[in-house]
C-alpha positions as CSV (number, residue, x, y, z in Angstrom):
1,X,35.9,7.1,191.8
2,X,33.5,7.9,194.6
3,X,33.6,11.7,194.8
4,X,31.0,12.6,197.8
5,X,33.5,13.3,200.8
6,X,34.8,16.3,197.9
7,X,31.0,17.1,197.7
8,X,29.4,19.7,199.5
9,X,26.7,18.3,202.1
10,X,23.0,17.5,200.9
11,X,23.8,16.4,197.2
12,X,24.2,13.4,195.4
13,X,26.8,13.3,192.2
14,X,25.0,12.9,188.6
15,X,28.0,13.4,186.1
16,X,30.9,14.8,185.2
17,X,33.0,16.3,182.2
18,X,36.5,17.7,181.9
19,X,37.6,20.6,179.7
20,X,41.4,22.4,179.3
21,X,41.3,23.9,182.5
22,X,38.3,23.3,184.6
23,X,36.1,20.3,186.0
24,X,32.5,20.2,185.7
25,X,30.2,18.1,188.4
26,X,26.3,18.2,187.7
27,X,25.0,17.3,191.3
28,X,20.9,17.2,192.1
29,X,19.7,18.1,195.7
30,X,18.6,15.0,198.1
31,X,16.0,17.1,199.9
32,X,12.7,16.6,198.6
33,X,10.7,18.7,201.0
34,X,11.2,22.6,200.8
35,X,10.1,25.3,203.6
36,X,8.2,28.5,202.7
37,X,10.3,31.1,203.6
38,X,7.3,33.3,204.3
39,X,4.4,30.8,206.6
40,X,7.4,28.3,207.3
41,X,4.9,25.4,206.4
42,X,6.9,22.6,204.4
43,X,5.3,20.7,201.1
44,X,6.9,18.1,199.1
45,X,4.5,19.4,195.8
46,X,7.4,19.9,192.9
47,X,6.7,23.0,190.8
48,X,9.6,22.5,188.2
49,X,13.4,22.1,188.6
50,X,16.1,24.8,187.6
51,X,20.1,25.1,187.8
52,X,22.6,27.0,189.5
53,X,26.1,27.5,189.1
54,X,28.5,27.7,191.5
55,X,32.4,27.7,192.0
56,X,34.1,25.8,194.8
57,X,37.5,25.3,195.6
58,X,40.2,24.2,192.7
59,X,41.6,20.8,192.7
60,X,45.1,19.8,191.6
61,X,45.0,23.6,189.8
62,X,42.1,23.4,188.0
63,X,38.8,24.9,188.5
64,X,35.8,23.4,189.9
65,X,32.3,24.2,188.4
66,X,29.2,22.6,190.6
67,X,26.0,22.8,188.2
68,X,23.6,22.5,190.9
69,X,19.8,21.0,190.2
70,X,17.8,22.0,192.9
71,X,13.6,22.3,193.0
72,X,10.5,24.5,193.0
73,X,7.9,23.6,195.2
74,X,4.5,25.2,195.6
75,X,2.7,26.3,198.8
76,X,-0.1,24.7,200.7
77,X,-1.4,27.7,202.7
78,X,-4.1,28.9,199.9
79,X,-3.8,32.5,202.0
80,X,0.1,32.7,201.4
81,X,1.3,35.1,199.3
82,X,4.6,33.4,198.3
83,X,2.9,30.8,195.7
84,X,6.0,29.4,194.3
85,X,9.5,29.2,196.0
86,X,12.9,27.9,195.6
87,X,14.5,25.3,197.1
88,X,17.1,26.7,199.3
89,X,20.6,25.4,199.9
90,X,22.0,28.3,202.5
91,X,24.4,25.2,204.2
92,X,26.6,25.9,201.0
93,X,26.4,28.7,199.5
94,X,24.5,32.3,200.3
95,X,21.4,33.7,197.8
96,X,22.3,34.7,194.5
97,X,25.9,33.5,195.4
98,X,28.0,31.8,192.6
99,X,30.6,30.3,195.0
100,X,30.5,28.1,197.9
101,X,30.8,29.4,201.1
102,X,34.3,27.7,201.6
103,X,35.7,29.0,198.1
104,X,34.1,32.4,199.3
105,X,36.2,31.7,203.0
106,X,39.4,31.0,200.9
107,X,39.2,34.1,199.4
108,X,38.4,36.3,201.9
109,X,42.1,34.3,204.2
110,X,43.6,35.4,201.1
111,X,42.4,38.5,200.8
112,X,42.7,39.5,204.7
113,X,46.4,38.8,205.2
114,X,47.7,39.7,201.1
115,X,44.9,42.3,200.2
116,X,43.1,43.0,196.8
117,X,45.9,42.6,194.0
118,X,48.0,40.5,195.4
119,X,44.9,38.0,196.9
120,X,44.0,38.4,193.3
121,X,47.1,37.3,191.9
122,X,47.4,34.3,194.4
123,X,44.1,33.3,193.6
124,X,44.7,32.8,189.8
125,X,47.9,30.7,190.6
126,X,45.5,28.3,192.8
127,X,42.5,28.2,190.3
128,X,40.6,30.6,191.6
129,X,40.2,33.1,188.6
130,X,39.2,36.4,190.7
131,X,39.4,40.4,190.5
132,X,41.2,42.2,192.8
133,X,37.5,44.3,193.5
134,X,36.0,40.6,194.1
135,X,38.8,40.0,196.8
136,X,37.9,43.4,198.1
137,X,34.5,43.0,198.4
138,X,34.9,39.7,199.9
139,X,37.1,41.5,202.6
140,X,34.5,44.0,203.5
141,X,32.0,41.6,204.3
142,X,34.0,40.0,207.0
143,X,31.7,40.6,210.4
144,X,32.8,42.4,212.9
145,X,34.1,41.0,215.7
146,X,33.4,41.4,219.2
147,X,35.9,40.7,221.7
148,X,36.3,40.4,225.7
149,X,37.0,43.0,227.4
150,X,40.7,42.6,228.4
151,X,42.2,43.1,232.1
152,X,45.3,44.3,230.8
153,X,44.8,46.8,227.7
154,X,47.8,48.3,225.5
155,X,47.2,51.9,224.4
156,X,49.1,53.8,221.5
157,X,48.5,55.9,218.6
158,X,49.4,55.2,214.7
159,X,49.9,57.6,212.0
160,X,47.4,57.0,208.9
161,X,49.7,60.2,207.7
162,X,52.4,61.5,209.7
163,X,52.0,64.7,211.0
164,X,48.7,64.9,210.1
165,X,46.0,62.4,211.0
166,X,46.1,59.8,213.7
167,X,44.5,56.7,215.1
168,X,44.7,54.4,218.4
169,X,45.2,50.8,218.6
170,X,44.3,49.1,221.6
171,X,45.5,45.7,222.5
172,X,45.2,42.7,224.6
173,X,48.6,42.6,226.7
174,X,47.5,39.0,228.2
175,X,46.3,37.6,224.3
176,X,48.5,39.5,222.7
177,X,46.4,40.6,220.0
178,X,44.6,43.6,218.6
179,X,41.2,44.3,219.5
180,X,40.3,47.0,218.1
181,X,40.8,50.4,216.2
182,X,40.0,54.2,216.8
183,X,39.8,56.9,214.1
184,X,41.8,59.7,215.7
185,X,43.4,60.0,219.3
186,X,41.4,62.4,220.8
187,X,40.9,61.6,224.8
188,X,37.5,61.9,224.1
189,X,37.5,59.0,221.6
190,X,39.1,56.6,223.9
191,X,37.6,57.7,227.1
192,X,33.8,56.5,225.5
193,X,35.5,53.0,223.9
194,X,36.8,52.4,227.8
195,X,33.4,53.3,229.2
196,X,31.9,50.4,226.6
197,X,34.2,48.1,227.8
198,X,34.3,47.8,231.9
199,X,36.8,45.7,233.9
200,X,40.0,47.1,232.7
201,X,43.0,46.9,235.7
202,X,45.9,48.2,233.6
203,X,46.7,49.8,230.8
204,X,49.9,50.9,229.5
205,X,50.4,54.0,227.3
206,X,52.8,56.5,225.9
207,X,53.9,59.8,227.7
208,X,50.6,61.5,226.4
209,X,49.0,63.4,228.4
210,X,45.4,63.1,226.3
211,X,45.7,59.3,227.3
212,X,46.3,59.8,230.8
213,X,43.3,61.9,231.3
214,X,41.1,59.9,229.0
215,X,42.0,57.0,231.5
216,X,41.8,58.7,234.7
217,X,38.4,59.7,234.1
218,X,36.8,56.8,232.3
219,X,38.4,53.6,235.0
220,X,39.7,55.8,238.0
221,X,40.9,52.2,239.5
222,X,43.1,51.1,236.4
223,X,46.9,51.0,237.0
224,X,48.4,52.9,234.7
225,X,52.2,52.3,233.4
226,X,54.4,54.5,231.2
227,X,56.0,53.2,228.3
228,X,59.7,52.5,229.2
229,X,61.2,53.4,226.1
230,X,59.8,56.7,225.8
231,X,60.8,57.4,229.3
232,X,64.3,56.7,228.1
233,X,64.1,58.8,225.0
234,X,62.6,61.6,226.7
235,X,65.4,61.5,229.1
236,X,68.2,61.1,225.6
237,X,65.9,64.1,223.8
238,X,66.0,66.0,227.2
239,X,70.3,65.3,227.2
240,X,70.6,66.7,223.8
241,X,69.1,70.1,224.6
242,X,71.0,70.8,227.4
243,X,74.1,69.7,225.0
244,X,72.9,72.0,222.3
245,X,73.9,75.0,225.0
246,X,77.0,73.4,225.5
247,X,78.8,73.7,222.0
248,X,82.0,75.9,222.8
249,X,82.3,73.4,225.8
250,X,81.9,70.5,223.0
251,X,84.6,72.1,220.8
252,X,87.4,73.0,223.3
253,X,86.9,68.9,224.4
254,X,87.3,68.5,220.5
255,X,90.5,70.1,220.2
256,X,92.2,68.9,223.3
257,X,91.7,65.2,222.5
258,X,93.9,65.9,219.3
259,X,97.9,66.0,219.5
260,X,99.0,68.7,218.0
261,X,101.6,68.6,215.2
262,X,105.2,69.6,215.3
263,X,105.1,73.1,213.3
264,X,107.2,73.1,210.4
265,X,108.6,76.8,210.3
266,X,111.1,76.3,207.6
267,X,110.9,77.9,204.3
268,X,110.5,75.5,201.0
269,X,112.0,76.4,197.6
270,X,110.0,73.7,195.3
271,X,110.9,73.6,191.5
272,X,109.4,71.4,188.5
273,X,112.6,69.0,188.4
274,X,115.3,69.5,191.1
275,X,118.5,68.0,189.2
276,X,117.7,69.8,186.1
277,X,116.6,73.5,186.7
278,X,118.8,76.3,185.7
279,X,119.9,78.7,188.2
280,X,117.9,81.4,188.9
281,X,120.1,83.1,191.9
282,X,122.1,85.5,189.4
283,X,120.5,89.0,188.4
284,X,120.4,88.6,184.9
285,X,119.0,85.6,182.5
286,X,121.1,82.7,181.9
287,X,122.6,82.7,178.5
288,X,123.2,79.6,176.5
289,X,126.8,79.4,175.2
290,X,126.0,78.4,171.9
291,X,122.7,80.5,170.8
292,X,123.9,83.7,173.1
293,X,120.0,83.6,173.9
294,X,118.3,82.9,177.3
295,X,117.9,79.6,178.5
296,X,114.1,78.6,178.3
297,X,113.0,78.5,182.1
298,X,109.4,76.7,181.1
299,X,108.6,73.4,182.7
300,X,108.7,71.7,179.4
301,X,112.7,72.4,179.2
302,X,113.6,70.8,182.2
303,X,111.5,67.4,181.2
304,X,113.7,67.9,177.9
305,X,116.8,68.2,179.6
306,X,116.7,65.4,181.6
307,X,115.1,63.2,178.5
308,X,117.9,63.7,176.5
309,X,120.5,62.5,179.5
310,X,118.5,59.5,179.8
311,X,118.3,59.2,176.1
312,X,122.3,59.6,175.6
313,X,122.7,56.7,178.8
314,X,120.7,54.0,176.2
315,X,117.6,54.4,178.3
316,X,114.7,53.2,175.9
317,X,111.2,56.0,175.8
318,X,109.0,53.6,177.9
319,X,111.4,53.4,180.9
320,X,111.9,57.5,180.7
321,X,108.2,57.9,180.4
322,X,107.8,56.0,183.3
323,X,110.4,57.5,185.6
324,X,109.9,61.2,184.3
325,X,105.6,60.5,185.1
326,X,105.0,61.8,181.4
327,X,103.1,61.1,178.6
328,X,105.0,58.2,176.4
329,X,104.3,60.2,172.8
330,X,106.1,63.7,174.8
331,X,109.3,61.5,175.4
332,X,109.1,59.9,172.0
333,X,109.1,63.3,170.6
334,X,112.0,64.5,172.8
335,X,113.8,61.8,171.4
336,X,113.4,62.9,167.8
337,X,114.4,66.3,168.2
338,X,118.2,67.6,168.3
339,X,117.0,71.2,170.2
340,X,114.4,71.9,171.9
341,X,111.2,73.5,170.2
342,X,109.1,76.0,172.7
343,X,105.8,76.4,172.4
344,X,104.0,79.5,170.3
345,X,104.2,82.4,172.1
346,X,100.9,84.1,172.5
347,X,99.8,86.1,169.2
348,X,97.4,89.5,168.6
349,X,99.7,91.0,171.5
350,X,103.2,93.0,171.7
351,X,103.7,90.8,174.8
352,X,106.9,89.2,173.1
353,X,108.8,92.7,173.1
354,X,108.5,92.5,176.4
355,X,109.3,89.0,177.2
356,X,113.4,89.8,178.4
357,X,112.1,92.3,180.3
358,X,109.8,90.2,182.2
359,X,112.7,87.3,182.5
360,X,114.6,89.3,184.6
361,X,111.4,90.2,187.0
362,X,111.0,86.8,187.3
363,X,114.5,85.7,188.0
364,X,114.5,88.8,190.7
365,X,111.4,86.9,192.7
366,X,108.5,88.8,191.1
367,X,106.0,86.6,190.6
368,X,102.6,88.7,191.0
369,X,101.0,88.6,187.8
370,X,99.3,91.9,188.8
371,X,102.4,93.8,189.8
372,X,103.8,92.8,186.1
373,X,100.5,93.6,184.5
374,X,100.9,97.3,185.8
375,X,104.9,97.6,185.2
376,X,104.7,97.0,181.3
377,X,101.0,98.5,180.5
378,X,103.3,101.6,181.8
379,X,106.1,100.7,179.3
380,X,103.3,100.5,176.7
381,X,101.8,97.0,176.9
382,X,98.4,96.5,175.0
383,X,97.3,93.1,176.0
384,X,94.7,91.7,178.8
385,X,95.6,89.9,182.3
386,X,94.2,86.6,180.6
387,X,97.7,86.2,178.0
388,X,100.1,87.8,180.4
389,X,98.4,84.8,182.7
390,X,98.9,81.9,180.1
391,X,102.3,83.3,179.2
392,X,103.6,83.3,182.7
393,X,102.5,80.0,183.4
394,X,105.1,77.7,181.9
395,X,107.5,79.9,184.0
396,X,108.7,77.8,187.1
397,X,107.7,78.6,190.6
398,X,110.9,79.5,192.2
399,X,110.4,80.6,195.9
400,X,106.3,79.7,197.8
401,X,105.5,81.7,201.3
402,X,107.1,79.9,204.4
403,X,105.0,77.0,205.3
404,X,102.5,77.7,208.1
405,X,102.4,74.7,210.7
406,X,99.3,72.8,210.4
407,X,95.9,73.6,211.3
408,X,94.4,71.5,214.5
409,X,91.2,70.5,213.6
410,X,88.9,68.4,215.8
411,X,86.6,65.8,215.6
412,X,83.0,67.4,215.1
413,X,80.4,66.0,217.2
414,X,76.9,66.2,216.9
415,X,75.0,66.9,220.4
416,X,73.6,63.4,219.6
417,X,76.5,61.5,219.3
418,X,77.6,63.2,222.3
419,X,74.4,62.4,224.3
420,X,75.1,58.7,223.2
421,X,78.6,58.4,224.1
422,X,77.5,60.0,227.8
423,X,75.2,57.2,227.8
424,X,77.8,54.5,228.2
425,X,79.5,53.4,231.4
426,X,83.7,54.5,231.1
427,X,84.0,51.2,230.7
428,X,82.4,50.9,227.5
429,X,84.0,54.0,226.0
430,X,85.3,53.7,222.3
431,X,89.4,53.8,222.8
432,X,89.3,56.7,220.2
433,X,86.7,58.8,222.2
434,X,88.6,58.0,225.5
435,X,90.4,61.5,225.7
436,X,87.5,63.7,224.2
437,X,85.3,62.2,226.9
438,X,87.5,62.5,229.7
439,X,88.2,66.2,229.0
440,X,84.4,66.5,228.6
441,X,83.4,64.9,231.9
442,X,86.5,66.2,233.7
443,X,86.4,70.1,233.0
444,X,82.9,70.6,232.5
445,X,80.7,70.0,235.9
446,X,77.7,70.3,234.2
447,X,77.8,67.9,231.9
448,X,79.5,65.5,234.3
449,X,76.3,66.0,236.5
450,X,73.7,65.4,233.6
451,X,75.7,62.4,232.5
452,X,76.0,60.9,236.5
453,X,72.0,61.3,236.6
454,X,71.4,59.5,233.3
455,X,73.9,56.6,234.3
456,X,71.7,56.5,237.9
457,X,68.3,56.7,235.7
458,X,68.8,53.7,233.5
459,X,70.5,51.4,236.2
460,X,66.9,52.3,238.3
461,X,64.9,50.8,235.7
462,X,67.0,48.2,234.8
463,X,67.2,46.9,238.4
464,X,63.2,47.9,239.1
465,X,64.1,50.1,242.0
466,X,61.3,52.4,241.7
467,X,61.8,53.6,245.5
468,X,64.3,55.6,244.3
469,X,62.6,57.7,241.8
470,X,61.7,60.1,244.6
471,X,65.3,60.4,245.7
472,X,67.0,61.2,241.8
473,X,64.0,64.1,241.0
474,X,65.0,65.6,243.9
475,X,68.6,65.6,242.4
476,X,67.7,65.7,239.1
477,X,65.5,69.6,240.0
478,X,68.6,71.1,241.0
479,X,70.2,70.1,237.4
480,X,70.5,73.0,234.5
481,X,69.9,69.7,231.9
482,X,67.3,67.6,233.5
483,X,65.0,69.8,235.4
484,X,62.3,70.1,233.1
485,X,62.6,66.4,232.4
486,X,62.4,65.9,236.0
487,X,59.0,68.2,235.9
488,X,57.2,66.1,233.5
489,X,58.2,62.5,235.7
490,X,56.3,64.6,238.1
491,X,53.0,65.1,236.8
492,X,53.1,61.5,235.6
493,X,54.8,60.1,238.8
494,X,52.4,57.4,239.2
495,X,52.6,55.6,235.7
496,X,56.3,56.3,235.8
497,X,57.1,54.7,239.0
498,X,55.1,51.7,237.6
499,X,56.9,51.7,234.5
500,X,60.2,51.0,236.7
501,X,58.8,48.4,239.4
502,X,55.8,46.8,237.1
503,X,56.8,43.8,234.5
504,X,54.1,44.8,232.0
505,X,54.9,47.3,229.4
506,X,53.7,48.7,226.1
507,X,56.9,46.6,224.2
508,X,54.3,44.5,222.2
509,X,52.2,47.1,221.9
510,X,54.8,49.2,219.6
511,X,55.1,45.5,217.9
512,X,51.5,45.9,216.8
513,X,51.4,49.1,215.6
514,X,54.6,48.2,213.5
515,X,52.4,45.6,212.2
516,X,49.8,47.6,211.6
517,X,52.3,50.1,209.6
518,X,53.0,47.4,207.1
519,X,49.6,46.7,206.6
520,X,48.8,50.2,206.1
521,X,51.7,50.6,203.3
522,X,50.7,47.8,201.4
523,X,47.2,49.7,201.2
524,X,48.5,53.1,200.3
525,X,46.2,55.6,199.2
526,X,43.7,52.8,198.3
527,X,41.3,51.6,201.2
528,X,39.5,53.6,203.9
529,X,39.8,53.0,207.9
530,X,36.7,50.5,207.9
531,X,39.0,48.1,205.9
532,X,42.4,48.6,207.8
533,X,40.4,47.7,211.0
534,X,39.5,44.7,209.5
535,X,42.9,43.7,208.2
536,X,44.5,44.9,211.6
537,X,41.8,42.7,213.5
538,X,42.1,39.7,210.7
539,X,44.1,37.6,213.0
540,X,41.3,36.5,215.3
541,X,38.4,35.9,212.4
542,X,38.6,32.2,211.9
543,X,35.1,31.6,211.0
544,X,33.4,31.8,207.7
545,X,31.6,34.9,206.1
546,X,27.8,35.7,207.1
């Protein structure tokens, strides 16, 4: 198999062998005649041969070793100071390399668009058996690049950690690349970069006021054109502020977009088990003809009454468990007993001689735990709240307060929700926001105003009518909501009437820095600005490392 296309330039092939996971191809160097690097004179006079090693790129998933034999020769000049020199072969590979410079260029596409560990890891599944430090320093040594200075330049800033530090990115609007990187966004910063780089026309930015100045002063003839969508979200952040004032107006809108209910005035008597209670409306306690004692009133009787009329109709302990909504093993024991069996009465107490006593309050509607607390601690009662409470609480709840009519409770909405919703033509309004909105709009002039001159704003700049800017800030200063909004279009009135009329805008520049943002995560905490820049900039390297 002839293998010299595969071969790097200037070598002829001598042997090969093949191990487990590798390929090794002995190659001797076809120049005979070596250069001094010192006097430059050439000689052809052999001082001895020796061997380097080098990697180059993987085949079919194994790795390539060249075992290179290349020459020393000796120099002519008697005056030289270099006697002996190596023969040099900087077409493939760089001094005291042990790759080839294409396995070197792999590396470093690798490296630029994954990064150190995962280049590393991508490498090892190709052949290339590399470090994530190797991949790093590989990176680093890409050269920096210098670019054309663009007519049309893209200006924003990029958090390396928000709220904290800051960069800029600047980028070619007509390429649609990056160019280049700034530390920090000082106007000072930016203002010596433009100065650098003359010929700019236009250059879109943000609302910041550091940029503007930085511009004006360093290309006084460069159009400059506010970003559209921070226009628009000044204008939303500007709407919510002026809705923050408006609450009470918010809530009464609220309110009147809810029906109210029909009030319910009458007065409910609820019991455990309708059908199966005992009468409660005499004065004294219910007496069961056959014991002469009071008829247990706690919830448990009535579920045992009604078991045992289900029992005696042939209705099996499933079929009551369901329809009674109790526990299966409750009804099974109901149908084993012949009476029923109440529960132990609270012990350590004399809270039993009091018991008929507390029946009859009952019966006559008291109910306040409290109130019977105090009326039989005075008849000599030596027991705490807590067991008067767990004794009173099998007793039935004859009579509740008269039922208020329900509460009318509103929608809540946040003063951003609002200030979308006011976005949106009455068309577009959600059917279940129609009546909130319309109260809103309707009985508040204030708000109907702010929203009128936000509809009017964004149908400007969608239609590119910046004529008439001039004619809504004159409308807009008289608005509570929108005058200071309206003061800051005015000391940026030139960009901003661009940003309506011109068809360049800083969209892709925002795409870039998003970009950039993922490139900056992936490197969290682990790499320096130097090697961002490069990263952010990787796209227009296409050339091999120097």
């Amino acid at each position: 198999m002839d293998l010299s296309p595969l071969l790097p330039p200037g070598f002829l092939f001598c042997n090969q062998k093949f191990t487990h996971d590798s390929l090794v191809i002995g190659l001797i160097a076809t120049d005979a005649v070596g250069t001094c690097p010192l006097c430059q004179t050439p000689t052809s006079r052999v001082h001895s041969f020796y061997q380097r090693t080098l990697a180059d790129l993987p085949m079919g998933g194994k790795r390539i070793k060249l075992l290179l034999r290349l020459r020393k020769f000796f120099c002519p000049l008697a005056d030289c100071p270099r006697k002996v020199f190596a023969q040099s072969c900087n077409s493939v590979c760089k001094p005291y390399a042990r790759r080839l410079l294409r396995a070197d260029q792999q590396i470093q596409t690798i490296g630029l668009q994954a990064g150190a560990k995962p280049g590393a890891r991508l490498c090892q599944t190709i052949g290339q058996s590399v470090s994530a430090s190797t991949v790093l320093r590989v990176i680093r040594k890409t050269p920096r690049l210098v670019v054309e200075t663009p007519k049309r330049l893209g200006v924003d800033d990029f958090a390396f950690r928000k709220g904290r530090n800051y960069g800029t990115i600047l980028i070619d609007l007509d390429g649609h690349k990056p160019i280049d990187l700034l530390p920090d966004r000082e106007g000072k910063t930016l203002e010596t970069w433009l100065q650098n780089h003359p010929g700019i026309e236009l250059v879109t930015r943000d609302r910041s006021s550091v940029y503007a100045s930085a511009i004006s002063s360093a290309c006084p003839d460069a159009v400059q054109v506010a970003d559209r969508w921070h226009l628009l979200k000044n204008l939303s952040e500007a709407v919510e502020r002026f809705l923050d004032t408006q609450r009470p107006a918010i809530q009464e809108a609220a309110l009147a977009g809810v029906q109210p209910a029909e009030n319910q005035a009458a007065t409910t008597v609820t019991t455990l088990m309708e059908t199966d209670l005992p009468q409660t409306t005499t004065e004294q306690p219910v007496l069961s003809p056959t014991q002469n004692q009071p008829i247990p009133t706690e919830k448990r009787y009535a579920v045992y009454q009604r078991t045992k009329e289900l029992q005696r109709e042939g209705h099996g302990i499933r079929a009551v468990a369901r329809h009674l909504g109790a526990a299966r093993n409750t009804i099974k024991q109901y149908f084993r007993q012949d009476q029923f069996v109440p529960r132990p009465k609270p012990k350590r107490s004399n809270l039993l001689n009091y018991e008929t006593y507390l029946r009859k309050r009952w019966v006559e509607g008291e109910t306040n735990v409290k109130v019977l607390l105090e009326e039989i601690k005075a008849q000599g009662y030596n027991g705490e709240y807590t067991i008067l409470t767990t004794f009173l609480a099998d007793y039935p709840r004859l009579v509740q307060e008269p039922a208020l009519p329900p509460a009318q409770k509103g929608v809540r909405y946040s003063s951003r929700q609002v200030s979308r919703l006011l976005g949106l033509p009455e068309c577009d309004w959600p059917v279940k926001e129609w009546a909130f909105l319309s109260y809103l709009v309707g009985q508040n002039e204030a708000i109907g105003q702010v929203r009128d001159l936000c509809l009017r704003f964004k149908v400007m700049m969608k239609d590119k009518k910046p004529d008439e800017l001039a004619q809504w800030c004159k409308e807009a200063s008289g608005s509570v909501g929108l005058s200071n909004f309206e003061k800051g279009l005015r000391q940026d009135y030139a960009a901003v009437q661009q940003a309506i009329g011109s068809i360049w805008s800083n969209g892709q520049t925002e795409g870039q820095v998003n970009r950039l943002k993922t490139l900056k995560r992936q490197m969290y905490g682990k790499a320096s600005f130097d090697l961002l820049r490069i990263r952010v900039l990787a796209r227009n390297w296409t050339g091999p490392p120097k």
